[in-house]
C-alpha positions in Angstrom: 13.3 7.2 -17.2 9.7 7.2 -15.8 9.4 4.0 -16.2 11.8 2.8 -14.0 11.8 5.3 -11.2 8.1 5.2 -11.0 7.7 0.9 -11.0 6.6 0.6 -7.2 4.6 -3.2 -6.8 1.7 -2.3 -5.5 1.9 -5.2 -2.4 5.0 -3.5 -1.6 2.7 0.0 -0.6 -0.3 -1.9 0.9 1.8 -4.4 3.1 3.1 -2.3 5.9 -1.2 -1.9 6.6 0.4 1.3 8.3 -1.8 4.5 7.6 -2.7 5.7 3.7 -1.2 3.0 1.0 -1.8 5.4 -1.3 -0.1 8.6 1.0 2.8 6.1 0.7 3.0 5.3 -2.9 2.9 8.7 -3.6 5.7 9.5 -1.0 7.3 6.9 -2.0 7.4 8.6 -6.0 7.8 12.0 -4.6 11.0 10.9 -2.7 12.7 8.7 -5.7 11.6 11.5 -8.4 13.8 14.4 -5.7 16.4 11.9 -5.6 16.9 11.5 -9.4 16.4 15.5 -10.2 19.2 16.6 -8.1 20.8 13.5 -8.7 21.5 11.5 -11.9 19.1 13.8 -14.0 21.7 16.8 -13.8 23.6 15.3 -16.3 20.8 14.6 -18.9 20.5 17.5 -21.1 16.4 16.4 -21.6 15.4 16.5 -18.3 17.2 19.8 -18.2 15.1 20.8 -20.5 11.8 20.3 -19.2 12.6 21.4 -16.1 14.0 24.8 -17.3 10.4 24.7 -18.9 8.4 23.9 -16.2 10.0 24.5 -13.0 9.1 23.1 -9.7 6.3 24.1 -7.1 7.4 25.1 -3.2 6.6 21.9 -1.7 9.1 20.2 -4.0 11.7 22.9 -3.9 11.5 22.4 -0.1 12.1 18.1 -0.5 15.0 19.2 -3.5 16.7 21.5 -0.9 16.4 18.6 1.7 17.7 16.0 -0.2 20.2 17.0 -2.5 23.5 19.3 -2.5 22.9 23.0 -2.8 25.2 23.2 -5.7 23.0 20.9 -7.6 19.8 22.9 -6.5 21.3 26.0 -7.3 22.8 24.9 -11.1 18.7 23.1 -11.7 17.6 27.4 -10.3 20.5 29.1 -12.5 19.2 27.6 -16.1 15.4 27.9 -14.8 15.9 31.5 -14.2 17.8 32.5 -17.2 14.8 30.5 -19.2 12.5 32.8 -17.2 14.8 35.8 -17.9 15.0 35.4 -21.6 10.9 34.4 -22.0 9.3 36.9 -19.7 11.5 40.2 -19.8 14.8 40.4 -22.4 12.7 40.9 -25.0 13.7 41.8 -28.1 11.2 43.7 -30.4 8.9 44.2 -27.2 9.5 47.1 -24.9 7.0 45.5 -22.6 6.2 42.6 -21.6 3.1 42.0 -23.3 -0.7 39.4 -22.3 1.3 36.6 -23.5 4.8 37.1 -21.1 2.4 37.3 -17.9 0.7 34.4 -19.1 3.2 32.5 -18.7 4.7 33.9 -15.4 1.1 32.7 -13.6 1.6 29.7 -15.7 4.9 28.7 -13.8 3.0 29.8 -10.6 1.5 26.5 -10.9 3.8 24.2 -12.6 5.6 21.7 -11.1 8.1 18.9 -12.9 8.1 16.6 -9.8 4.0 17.0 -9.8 3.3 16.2 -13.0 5.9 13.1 -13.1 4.1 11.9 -9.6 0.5 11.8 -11.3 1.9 10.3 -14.0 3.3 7.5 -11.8 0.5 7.4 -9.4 -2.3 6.7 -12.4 -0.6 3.5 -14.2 0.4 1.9 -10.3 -3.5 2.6 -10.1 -4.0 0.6 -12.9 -2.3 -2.4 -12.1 -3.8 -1.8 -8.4 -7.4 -2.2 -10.5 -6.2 -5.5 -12.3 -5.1 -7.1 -9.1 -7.8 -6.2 -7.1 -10.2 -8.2 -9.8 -8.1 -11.3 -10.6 -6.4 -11.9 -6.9 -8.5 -12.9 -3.5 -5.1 -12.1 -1.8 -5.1 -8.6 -2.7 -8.9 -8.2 -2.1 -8.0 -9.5 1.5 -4.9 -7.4 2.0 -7.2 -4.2 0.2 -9.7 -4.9 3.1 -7.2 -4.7 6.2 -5.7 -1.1 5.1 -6.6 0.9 8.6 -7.6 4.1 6.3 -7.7 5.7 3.4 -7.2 9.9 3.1 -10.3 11.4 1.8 -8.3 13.0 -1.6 -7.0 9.0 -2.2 -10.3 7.4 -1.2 -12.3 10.0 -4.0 -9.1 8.9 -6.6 -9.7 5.4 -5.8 -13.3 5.8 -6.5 -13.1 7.4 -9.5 -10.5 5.6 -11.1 -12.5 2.2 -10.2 -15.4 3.4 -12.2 -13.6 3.9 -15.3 -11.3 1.1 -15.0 -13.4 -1.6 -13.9 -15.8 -3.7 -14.5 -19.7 -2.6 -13.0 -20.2 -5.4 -10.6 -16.3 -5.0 -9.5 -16.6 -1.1 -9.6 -19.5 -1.0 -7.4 -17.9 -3.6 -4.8 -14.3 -1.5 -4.9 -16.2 1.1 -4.2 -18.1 -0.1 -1.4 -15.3 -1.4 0.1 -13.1 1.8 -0.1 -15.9 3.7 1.3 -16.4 1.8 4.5 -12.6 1.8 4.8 -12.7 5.2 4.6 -15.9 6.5 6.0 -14.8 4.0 9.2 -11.7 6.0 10.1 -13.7 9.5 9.7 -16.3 8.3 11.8 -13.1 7.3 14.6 -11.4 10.5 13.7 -14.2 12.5 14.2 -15.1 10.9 17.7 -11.9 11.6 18.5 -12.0 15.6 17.9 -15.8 15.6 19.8 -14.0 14.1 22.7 -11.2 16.3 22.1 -13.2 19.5 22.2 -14.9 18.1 25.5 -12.0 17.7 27.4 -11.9 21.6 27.9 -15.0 21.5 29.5 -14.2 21.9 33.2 -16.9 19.2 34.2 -13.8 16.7 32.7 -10.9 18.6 34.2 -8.2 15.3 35.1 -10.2 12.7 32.7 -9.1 10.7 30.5 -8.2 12.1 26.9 -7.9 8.6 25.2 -7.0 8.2 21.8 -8.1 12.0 21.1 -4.6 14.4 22.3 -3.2 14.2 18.4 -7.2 13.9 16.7 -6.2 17.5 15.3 -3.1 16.5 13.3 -4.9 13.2 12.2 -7.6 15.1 11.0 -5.7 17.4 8.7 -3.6 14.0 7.8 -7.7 12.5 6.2 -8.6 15.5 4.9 -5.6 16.7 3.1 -3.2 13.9 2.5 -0.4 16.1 4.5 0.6 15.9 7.5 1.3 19.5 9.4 5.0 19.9 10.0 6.0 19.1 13.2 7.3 22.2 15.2 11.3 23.6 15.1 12.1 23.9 19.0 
């Protein structure tokens, strides 16, 4: 199951050279993983199973509520619950729920099926983003014309290359992933200076260049998310 809804080519994420490859890869997972849960997976009893078991964070909620029917959202809540129910509070020798019942309740505070299957996906495309990055020139190019990476991705790339790697191709990854990254928060961070200066009334009527959205593209580097655009 993993296997096949998680197999993204990794040329496919870095060739649109169109903000974070690695934002989009894990969108990318993230949207195919929300597609099969309220999906195909409601008829397989396993997935049911650890799902029941794990449950889903609210960011993922939110995507399951967008994209599938809310039948099928609310039959994946009714067997989640009624494991909740039956762990946590009918009890049968226990009056009150005891250390190992709340336990578990913060435990589901921050579990999340869609999470865990996400970072699963995201760390063997990684690996196969490590072997082509070693053995191809053509990937080295098309690494070397992303416009950014996020901050979170950029310290994931870094970290993963010094495990993965070899030293003299760790340290170049990483030196190359560093400018790349440290590049765009240098232009970012013009970008909110100018931004800030603009409200000076010496520059009432200038020119506000690339800086009127520098706020939602910093979040975007230093998080990975963007902010939600506003319901009129």
């Amino acid at each position: 199951m993993r296997e096949d809804i998680c197999s993204i080519p990794v040329n496919e994420v870095f060739e649109p050279k169109e903000g974070c490859p690695l934002c989009r890869l894990r969108d990318l997972l993230e949207q195919r993983m929300v597609e099969y849960i309220t999906g195909a997976a409601m008829m397989e009893p396993d997935v049911r199973i650890d799902t029941n078991q794990t449950g889903f964070c609210h960011r993922h909620f939110q995507k399951m509520l967008e994209t599938g029917s809310r039948l099928s959202n609310a039959l994946i809540l009714e067997s989640h619950l009624k494991q909740i129910e039956q762990e946590i509070f009918l009890l049968k020798e226990q009056k009150t729920p005891g250390k190992k019942q709340w336990q578990r309740a913060e435990e589901l505070e921050h579990s999340c099926f869609i999470c865990r299957q996400v970072q699963w996906g995201m760390e063997h495309i990684l690996e196969s983003l490590y072997q082509l990055w070693q053995r191809e020139k053509e990937f080295r190019a098309l690494y070397q014309e992303q416009p950014y990476f996020c901050l979170p991705h950029a310290a994931l790339l870094m970290k993963g290359a010094q495990r993965q790697m070899t030293r003299a191709n760790g340290a170049e990854f990483i030196r190359t992933t560093a400018q790349i990254a440290g590049n765009y928060l240098t232009q970012v961070r013009e970008d909110i200076t100018h931004f800030c200066s603009m409200y000076d009334y010496r520059n009432q009527g200038g020119d506000w260049g690339t800086s009127k959205d520098a706020i939602e593209r910093a979040v975007l580097y230093l998080t990975s998310y963007p902010i939600p655009e506003k319901k009129d």
